[in-house]
N, C-alpha and C positions, 0 to 999 in steps of 0.2 A: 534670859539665857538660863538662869536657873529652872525656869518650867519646862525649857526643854530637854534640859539633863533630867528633869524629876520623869520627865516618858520615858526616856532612852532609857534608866534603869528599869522603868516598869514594867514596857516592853521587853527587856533581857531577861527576867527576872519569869516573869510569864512564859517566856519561852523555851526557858531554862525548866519550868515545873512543868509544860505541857507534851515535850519531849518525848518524854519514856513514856507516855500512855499510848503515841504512836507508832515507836516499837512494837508496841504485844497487839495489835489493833486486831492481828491476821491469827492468833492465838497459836501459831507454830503448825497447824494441822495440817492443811493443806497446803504446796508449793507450787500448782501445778495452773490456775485461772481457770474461768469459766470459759466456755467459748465462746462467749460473748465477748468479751475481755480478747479474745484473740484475736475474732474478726474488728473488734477494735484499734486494735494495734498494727493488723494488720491495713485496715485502712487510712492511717495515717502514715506507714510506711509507702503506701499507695501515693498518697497526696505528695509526698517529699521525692518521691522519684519523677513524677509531674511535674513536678516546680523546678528539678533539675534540669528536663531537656531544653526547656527555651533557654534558663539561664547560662546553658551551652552552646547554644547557637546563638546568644547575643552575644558573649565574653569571646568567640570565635571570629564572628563579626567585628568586634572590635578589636581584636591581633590583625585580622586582614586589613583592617581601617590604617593601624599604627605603623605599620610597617610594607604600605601599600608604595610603589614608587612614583614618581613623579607627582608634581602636584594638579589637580583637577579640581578645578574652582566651578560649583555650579552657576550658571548666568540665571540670573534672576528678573522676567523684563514687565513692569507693573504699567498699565496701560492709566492714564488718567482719565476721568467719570465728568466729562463737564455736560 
């Protein structure tokens, strides 16, 4: 138990001194990205509007599922292999 509280400060402690060097990393100059950097961001804004549409048409699917009337059991008929 002690060797694991000996990391956990070491790791704070490192974290705590590494900090401020990643503040000043951008040296204040520029604020504005490369456009590289743009179409970066802009492709992963890409990707996340992607991943929204099915996750809306399955979350719809299942309100229609939840609150569908009556019950409807599917028949299931398994033929036996002799």
């Amino acid at each position: 138990m002690k060797a694991m509280h000996r990391v956990m400060v070491g790791m704070s402690v490192f974290a705590a001194t590494v900090s401020p060097a990643f503040a000043t990393a951008g040296g204040g100059g520029e604020r504005h990205g490369s456009l590289a950097a743009w179409i970066f961001l802009g492709f992963c804004a890409l990707v996340v509007v992607a991943q929204l549409i099915p996750a809306a048409l399955l979350f719809i699917g299942i309100i229609k599922g939840v609150f569908q009337k009556g019950e409807e059991k599917a028949s299931v008929s398994v033929k036996s292999i002799k």
